[in-house]
C-alpha positions as CSV (number, residue, x, y, z in Angstrom):
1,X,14.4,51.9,-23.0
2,X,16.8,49.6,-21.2
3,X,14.5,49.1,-18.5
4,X,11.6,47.9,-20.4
5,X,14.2,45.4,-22.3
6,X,15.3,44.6,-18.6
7,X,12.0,43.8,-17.6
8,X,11.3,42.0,-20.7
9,X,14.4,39.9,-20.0
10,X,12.9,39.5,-16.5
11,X,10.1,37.8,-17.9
12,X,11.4,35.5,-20.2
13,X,13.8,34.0,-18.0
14,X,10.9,33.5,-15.3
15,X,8.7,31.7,-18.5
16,X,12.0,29.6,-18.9
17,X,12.1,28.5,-15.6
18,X,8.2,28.1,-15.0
19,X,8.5,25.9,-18.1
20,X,12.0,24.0,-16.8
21,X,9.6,23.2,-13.3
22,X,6.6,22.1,-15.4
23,X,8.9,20.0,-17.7
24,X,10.6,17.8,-14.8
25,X,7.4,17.4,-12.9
26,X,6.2,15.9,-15.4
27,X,9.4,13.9,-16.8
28,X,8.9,12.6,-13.3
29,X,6.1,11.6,-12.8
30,X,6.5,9.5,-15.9
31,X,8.6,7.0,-14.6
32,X,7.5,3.6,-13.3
33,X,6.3,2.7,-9.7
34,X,7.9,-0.1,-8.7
35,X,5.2,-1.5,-6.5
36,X,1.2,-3.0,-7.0
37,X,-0.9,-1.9,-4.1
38,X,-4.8,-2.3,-4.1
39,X,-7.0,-2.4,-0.9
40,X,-10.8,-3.3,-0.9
41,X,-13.1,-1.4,1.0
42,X,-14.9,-3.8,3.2
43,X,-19.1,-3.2,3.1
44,X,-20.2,-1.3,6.2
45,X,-17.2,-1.2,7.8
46,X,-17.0,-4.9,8.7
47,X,-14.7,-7.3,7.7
48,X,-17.1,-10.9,8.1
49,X,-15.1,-13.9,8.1
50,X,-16.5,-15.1,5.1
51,X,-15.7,-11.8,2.9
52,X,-11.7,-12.8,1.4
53,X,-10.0,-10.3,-0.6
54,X,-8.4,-11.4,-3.4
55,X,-5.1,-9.9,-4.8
56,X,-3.9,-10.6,-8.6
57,X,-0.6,-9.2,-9.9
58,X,2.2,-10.0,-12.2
59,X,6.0,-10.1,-11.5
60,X,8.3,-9.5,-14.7
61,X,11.9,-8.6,-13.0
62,X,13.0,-11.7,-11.5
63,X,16.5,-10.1,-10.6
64,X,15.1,-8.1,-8.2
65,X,14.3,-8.8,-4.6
66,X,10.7,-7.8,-3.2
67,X,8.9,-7.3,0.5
68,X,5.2,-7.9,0.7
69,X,3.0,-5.7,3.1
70,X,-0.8,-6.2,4.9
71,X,-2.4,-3.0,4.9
72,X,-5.4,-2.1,7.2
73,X,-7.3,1.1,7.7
74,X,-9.7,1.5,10.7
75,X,-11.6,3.7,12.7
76,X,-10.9,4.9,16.0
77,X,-13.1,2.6,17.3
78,X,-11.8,-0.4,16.2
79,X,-11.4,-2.9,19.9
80,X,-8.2,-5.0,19.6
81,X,-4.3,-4.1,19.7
82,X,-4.0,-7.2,17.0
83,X,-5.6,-8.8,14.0
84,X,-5.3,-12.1,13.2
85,X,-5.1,-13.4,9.1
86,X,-4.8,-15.7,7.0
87,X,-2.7,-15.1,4.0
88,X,-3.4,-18.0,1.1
89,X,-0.7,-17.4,-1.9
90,X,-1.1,-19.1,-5.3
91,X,2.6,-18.5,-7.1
92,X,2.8,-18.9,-11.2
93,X,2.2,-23.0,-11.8
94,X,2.2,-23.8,-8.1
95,X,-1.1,-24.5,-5.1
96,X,-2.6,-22.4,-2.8
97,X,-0.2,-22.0,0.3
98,X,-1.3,-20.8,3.8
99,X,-0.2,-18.4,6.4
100,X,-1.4,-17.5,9.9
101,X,-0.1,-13.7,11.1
102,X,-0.7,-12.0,14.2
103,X,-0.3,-8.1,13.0
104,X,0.3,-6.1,16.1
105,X,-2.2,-2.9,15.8
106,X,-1.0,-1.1,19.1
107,X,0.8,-1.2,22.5
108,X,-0.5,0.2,25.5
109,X,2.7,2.4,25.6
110,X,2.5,3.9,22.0
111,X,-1.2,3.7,21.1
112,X,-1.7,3.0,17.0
113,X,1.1,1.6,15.6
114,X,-0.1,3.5,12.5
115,X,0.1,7.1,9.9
116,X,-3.4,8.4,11.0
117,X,-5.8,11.5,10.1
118,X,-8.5,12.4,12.5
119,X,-10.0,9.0,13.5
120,X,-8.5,7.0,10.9
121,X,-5.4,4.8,11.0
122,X,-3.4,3.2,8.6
123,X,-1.4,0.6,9.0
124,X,1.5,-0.9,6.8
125,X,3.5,-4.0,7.7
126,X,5.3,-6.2,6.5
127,X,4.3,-10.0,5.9
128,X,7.8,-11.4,4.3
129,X,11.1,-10.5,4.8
130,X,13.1,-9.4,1.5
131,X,12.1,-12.5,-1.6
132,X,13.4,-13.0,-5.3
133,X,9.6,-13.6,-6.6
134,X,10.0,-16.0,-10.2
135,X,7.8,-14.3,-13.5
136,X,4.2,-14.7,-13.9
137,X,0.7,-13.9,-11.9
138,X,0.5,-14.2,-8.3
139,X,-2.7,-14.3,-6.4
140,X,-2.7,-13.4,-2.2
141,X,-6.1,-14.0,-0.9
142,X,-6.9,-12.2,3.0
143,X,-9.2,-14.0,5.7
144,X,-10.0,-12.3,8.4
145,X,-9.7,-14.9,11.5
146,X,-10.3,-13.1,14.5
147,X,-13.1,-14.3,17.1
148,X,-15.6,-11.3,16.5
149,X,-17.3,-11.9,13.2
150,X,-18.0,-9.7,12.2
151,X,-14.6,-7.5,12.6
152,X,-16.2,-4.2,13.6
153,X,-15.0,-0.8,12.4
154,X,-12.5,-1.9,9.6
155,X,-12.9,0.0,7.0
156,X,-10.1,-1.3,4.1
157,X,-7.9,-4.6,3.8
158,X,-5.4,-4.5,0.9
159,X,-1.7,-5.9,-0.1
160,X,1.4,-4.0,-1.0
161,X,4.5,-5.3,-3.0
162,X,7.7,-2.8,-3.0
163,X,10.2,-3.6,-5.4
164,X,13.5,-3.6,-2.8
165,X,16.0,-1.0,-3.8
């Protein structure tokens, strides 16, 4: 008898703590992402100088300080150690603004400068320093402005914003 109310103890306090887990998973994952990331995927695996991505997204927190990112996934194959863009940004109420960036892709020490799987590279880097962004919608446009158009074996361009902590 006390070892069938042992085990039935047993049991209930393994429910209890199956159901704490559940619970702060997903108490978690409810809470806000302070970031907007989107990258396009870039038709057969060329980026053609003519193809700009285009970036929409809206800052409420204007106490906070942010970092904006260029993000690029490629293949193995891809040919340079660089890429060259141009980064146009439209802040709330203002004009278009342009920026030239060389992204370094690779050294001849290191390889990839980049998380990768397989044949695959990512790579994540920064394109301001740490900025107090005002309310309202921002749009970032990419152009790719490297001498081989089309950019061979690009696969994704995209933008990142990380709310600083």
């Amino acid at each position: 008898m006390f070892n069938n109310q042992y085990s039935m103890l047993n049991v209930q306090l393994r429910r209890s703590y199956f159901i704490l887990l559940i619970s702060y998973f997903i108490f978690s994952s409810c809470t806000t992402v302070d970031l907007y990331e989107k990258t396009i995927s870039l038709p057969d695996h060329e980026w053609k100088g003519d193809f700009k991505p285009e970036f929409d997204f809206i800052i409420k927190d204007t106490t906070s300080l942010y970092q904006v990112f260029f993000i690029l996934r490629h293949t193995e194959k891809y040919n340079y150690n660089n890429i060259w863009i141009n980064l146009y940004s439209q802040p709330p109420g203002d004009t278009l603004h342009k920026a030239q960036y060389e992204m370094r892709l690779a050294t001849n020490e290191k390889g990839w400068l980049a998380s990768g799987m397989d044949d695959i590279y990512e790579h994540r880097q920064p394109l301001t320093g740490k900025v107090r962004l005002k309310a309202g919608t921002y749009k970032l446009i990419l152009e790719n402005i490297m001498r081989e158009d089309p950019l061979q074996h690009v696969l994704n361009a995209g933008i990142r914003i990380e709310k600083v902590q």
